[in-house]
FIKE-641759 format. One record per residue (C-alpha): residue number from 1; x, y, z; residue in one letter. Coordinates in steps of 0.2 Angstrom, whole numbers, plus 5000, padded with zeros to 4 digits. Example, Ala and Ser with C-alpha at 12.3 -4.5 7.8 and 13.67 -1.06 7.14 Angstrom:
2
k=1 | px=5062 | py=4978 | pz=5039 | r=A
k=2 | px=5068 | py=4995 | pz=5036 | r=S
This chain:
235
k=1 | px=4922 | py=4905 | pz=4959 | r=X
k=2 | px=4910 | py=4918 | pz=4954 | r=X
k=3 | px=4919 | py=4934 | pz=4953 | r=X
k=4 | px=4926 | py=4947 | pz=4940 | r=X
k=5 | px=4941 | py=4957 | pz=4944 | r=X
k=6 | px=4939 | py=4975 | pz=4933 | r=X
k=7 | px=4951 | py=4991 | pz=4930 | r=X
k=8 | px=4940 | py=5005 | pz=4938 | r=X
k=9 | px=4942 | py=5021 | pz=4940 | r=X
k=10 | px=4951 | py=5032 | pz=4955 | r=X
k=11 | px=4936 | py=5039 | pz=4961 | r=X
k=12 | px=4927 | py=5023 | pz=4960 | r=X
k=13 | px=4938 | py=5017 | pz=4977 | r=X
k=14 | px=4935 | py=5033 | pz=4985 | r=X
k=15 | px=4920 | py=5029 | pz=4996 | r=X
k=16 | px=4927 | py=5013 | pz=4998 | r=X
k=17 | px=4944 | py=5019 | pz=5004 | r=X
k=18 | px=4936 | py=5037 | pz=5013 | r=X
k=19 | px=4923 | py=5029 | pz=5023 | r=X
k=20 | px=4926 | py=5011 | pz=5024 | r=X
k=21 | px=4944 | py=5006 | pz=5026 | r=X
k=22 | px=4951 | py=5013 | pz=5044 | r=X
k=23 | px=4964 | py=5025 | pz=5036 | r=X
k=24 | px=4951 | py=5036 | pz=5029 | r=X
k=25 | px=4961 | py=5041 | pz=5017 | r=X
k=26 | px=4967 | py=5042 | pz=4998 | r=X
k=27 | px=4983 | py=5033 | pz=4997 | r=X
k=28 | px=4992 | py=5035 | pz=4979 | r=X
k=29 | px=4983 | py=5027 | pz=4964 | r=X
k=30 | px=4989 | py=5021 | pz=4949 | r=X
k=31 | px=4980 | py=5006 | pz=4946 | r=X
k=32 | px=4963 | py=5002 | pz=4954 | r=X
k=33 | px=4956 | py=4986 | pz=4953 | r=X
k=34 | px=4936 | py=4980 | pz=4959 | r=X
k=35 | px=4930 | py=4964 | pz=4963 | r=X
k=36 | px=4914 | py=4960 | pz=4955 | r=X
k=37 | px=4899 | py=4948 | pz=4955 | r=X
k=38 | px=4879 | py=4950 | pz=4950 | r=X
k=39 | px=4878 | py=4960 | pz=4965 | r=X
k=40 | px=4890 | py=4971 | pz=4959 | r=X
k=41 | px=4906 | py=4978 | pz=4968 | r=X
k=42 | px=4914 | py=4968 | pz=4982 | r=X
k=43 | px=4930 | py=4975 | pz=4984 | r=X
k=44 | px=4944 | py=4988 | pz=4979 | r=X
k=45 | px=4962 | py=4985 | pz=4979 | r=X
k=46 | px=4974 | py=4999 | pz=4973 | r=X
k=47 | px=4992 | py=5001 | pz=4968 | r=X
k=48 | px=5002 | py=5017 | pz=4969 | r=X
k=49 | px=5020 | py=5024 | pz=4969 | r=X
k=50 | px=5031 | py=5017 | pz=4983 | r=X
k=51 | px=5040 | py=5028 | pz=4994 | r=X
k=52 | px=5053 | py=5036 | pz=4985 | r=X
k=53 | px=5068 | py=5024 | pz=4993 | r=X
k=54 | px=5061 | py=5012 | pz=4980 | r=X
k=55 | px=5056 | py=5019 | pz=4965 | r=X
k=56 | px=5062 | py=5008 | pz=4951 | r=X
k=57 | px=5070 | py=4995 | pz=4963 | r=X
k=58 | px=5082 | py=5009 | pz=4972 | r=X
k=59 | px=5084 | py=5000 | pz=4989 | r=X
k=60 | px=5077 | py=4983 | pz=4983 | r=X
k=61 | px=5088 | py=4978 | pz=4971 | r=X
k=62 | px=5110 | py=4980 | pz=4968 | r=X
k=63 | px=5112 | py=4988 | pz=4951 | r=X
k=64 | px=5093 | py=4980 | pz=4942 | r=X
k=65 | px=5082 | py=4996 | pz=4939 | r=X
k=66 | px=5065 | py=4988 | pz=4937 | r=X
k=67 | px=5046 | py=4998 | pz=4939 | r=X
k=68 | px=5039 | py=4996 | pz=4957 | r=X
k=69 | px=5022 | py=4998 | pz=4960 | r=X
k=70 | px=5016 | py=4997 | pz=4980 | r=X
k=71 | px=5001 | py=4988 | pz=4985 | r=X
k=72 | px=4991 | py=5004 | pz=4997 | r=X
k=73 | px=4976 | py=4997 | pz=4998 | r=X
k=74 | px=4963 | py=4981 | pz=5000 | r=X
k=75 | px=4946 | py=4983 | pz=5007 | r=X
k=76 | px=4931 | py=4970 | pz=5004 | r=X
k=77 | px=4915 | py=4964 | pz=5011 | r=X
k=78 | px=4915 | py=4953 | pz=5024 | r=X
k=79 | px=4908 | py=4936 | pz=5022 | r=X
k=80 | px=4913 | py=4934 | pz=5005 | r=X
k=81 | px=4919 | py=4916 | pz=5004 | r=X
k=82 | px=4934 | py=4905 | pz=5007 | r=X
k=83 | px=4949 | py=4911 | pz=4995 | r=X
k=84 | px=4941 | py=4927 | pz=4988 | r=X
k=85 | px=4953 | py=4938 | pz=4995 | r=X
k=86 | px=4968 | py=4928 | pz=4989 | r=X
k=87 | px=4960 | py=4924 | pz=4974 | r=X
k=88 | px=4955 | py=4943 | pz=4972 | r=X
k=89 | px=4976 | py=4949 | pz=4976 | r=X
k=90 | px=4982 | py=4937 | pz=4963 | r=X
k=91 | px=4973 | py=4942 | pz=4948 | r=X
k=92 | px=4975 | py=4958 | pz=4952 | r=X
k=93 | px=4993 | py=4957 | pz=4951 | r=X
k=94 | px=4990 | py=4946 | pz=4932 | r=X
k=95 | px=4983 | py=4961 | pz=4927 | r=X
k=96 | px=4999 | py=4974 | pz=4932 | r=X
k=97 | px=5012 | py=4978 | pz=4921 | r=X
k=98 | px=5025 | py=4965 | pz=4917 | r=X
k=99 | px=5041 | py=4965 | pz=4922 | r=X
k=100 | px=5040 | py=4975 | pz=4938 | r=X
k=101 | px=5040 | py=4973 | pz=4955 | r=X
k=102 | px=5027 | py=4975 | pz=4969 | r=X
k=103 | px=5029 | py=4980 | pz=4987 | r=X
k=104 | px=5017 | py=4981 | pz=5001 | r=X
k=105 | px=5019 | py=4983 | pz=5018 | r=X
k=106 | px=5009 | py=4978 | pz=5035 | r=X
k=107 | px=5008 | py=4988 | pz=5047 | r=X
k=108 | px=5007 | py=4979 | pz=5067 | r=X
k=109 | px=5001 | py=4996 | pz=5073 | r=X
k=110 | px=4984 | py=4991 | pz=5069 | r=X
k=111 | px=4986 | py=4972 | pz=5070 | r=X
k=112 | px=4991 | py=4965 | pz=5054 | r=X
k=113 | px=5006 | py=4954 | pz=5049 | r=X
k=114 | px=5002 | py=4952 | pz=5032 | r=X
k=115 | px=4996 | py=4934 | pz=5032 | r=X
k=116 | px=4986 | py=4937 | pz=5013 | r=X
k=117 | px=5005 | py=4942 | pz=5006 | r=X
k=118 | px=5007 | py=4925 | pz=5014 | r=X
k=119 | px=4994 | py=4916 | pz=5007 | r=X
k=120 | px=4998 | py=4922 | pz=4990 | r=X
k=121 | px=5018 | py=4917 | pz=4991 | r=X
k=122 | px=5025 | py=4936 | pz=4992 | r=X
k=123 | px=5042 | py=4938 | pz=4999 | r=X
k=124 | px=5045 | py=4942 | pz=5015 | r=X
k=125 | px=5060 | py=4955 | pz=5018 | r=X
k=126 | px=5058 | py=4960 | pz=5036 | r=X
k=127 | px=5054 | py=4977 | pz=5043 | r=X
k=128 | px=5056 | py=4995 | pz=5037 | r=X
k=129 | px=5070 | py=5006 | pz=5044 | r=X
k=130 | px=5065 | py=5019 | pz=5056 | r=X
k=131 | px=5064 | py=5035 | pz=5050 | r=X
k=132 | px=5054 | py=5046 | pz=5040 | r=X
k=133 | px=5043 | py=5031 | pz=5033 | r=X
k=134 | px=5036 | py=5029 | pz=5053 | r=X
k=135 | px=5027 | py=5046 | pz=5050 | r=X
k=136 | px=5011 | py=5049 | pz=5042 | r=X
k=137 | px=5011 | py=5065 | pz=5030 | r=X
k=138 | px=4992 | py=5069 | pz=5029 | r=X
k=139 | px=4983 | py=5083 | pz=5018 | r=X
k=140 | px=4966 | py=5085 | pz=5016 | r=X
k=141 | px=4961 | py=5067 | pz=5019 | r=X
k=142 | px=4975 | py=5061 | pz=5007 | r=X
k=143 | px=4994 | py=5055 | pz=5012 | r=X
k=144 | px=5011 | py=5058 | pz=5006 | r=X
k=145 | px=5026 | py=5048 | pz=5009 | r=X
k=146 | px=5037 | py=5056 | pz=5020 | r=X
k=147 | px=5053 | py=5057 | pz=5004 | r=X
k=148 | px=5041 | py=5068 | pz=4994 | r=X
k=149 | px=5039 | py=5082 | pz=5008 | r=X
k=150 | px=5055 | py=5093 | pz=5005 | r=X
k=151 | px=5056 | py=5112 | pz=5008 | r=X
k=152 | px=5055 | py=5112 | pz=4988 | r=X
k=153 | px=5042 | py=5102 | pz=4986 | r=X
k=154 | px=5032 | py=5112 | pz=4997 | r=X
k=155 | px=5038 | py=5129 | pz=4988 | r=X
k=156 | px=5033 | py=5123 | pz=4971 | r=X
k=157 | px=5017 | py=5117 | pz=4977 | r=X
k=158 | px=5012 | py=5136 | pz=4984 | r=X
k=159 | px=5012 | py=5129 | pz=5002 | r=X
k=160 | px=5015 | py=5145 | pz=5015 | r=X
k=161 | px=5034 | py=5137 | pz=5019 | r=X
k=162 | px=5044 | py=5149 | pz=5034 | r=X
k=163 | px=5062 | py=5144 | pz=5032 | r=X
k=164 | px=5064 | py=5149 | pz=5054 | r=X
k=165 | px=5052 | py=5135 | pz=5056 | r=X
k=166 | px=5055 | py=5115 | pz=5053 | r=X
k=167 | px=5044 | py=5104 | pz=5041 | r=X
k=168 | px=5034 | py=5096 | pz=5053 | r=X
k=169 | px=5028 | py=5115 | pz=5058 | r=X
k=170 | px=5026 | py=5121 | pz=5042 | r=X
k=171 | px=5014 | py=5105 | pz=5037 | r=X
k=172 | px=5004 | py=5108 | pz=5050 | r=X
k=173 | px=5004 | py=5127 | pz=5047 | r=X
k=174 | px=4999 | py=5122 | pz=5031 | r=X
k=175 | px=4983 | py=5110 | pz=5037 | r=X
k=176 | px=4992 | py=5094 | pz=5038 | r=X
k=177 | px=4994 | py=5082 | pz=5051 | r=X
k=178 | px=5008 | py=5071 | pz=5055 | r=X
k=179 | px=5005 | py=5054 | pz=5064 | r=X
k=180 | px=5018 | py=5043 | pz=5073 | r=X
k=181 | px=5018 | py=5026 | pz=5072 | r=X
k=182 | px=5026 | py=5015 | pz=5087 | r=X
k=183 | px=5030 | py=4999 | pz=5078 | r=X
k=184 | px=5041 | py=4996 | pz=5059 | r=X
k=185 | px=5030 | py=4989 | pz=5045 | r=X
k=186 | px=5031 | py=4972 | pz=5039 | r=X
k=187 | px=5039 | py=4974 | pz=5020 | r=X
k=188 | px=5033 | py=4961 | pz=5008 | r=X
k=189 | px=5037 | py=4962 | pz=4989 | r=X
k=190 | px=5032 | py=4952 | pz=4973 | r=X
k=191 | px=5041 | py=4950 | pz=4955 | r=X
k=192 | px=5030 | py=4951 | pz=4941 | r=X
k=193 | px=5038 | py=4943 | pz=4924 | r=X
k=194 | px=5044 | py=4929 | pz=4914 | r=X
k=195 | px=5056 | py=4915 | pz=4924 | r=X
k=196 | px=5070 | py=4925 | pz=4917 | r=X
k=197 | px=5065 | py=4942 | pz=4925 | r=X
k=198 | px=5058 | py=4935 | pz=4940 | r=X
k=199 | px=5076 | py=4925 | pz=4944 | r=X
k=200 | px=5087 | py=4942 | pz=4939 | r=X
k=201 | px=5075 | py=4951 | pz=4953 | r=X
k=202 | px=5080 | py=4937 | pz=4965 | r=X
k=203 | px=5099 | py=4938 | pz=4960 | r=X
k=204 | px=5098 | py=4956 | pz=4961 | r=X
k=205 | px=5090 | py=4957 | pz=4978 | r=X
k=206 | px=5098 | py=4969 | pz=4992 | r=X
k=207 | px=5085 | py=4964 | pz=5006 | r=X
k=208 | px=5086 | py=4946 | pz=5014 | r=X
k=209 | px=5073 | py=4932 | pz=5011 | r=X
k=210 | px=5064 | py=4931 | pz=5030 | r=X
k=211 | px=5053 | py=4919 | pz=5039 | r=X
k=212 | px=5033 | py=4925 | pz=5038 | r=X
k=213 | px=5031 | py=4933 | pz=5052 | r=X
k=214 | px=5016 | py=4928 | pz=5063 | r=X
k=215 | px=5004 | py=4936 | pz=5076 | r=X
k=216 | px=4986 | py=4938 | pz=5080 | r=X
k=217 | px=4978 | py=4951 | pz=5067 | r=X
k=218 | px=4964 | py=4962 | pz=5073 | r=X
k=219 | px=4947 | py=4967 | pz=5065 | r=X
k=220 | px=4938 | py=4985 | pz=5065 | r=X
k=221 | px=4919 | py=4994 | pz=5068 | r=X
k=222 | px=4918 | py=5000 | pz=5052 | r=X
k=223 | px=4906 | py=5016 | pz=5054 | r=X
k=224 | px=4899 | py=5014 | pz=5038 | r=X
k=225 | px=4882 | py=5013 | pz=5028 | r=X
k=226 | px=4888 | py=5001 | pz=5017 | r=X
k=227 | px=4891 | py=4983 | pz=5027 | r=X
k=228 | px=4909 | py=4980 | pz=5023 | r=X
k=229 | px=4924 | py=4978 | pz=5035 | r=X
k=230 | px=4941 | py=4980 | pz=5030 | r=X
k=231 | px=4952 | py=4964 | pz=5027 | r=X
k=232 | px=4972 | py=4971 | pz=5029 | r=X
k=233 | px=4977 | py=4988 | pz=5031 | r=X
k=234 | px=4992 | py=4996 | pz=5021 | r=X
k=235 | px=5000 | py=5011 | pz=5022 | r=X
């Protein structure tokens, strides 16, 4: 297969992620990843921080403190060949840190079940609770997990916060929008180590081991310059 999978730099996915992917939006990066051949960059996937239920494995796992990393974001062109999006995922995640764990999730509001976690052998865990995570926290084209947005938060950030009002007023007082979703998120996760790590993760995990879900996924217009549809949406 001829592709190269690269480090690049955040602002390397943000025309990619801005005006391409549906979202139109900067999730949270850590880690950015672009898939390359001689006509250059085909593709972006990024990791970032996942919601704050699961940093180092809180929720995940019973009594295993481990690094999670989420999966936000996957666009590539279309057309690019049997197997290069799997192909482009699982080297991606042979280049993150080791040991860890990965999550992702898949969101059925705009038709996706997850079927390249699927194709890569992820674990699937069943839906996210209702709750906060079912809203959207967006500011100025970027998006916040719903943990993160506390009265203090806000405060140390200089936002305008009046304590007579709720947060949902005070974000949008602030500029920010807050979108509902009607349908849970498909919660997916892989371990990344040696047998020895990955079978503790196992042993150590507080969410059940599920069935793949299935379903008819749906493709977008992409209103773009650059000829490129997205291939799963992510949070």
């Amino acid at each position: 297969m001829d592709y190269e999978i690269k480090p690049i730099k955040r602002n390397e996915t943000y025309e990619w992620l801005l005006k391409i992917h549906y979202a139109k939006r900067i999730p949270s990066i850590m880690f950015a990843f672009g898939l390359y051949n001689k006509d250059g960059l085909n593709g972006v996937c990024v990791y970032g921080m996942p919601p704050c239920q699961f940093n180092y494995g809180s929720g995940i796992f019973k009594n295993y403190k481990i690094d999670t990393f989420e999966l936000t974001r996957l666009v590539v062109k279309e057309n690019l060949g049997k197997n290069v999006l799997s192909f482009f995922v699982s080297q991606t995640l042979k280049q993150m840190k080791k040991p860890s764990c990965i999550v992702s999730f898949a969101d059925p509001n705009n038709g996706h079940h997850g079927y390249i976690y699927q194709a890569t052998n992820w674990i699937y865990t069943g839906l996210t609770q209702k709750g906060g995570k079912d809203k959207q926290w967006i500011l100025n084209n970027r998006e916040y997990h719903a943990k993160t947005i506390t009265v203090d938060w806000m405060k140390n950030n200089k936002f305008e916060y009046d304590d007579n009002k709720n947060m949902t007023w005070n974000w949008i007082k602030n500029g920010g929008t807050v979108e509902e979703n009607t349908l849970r998120k498909f919660r997916y996760l892989y371990f990344l180590g040696n047998r020895k790590e990955c079978k503790e993760m196992k042993n150590s995990l507080n969410l059940p081991i599920l069935p793949y879900p299935k379903g008819n996924n749906e493709r977008y217009e992409i209103n773009s310059d650059i000829k490129i549809t997205e291939q799963l949406s992510l949070i």
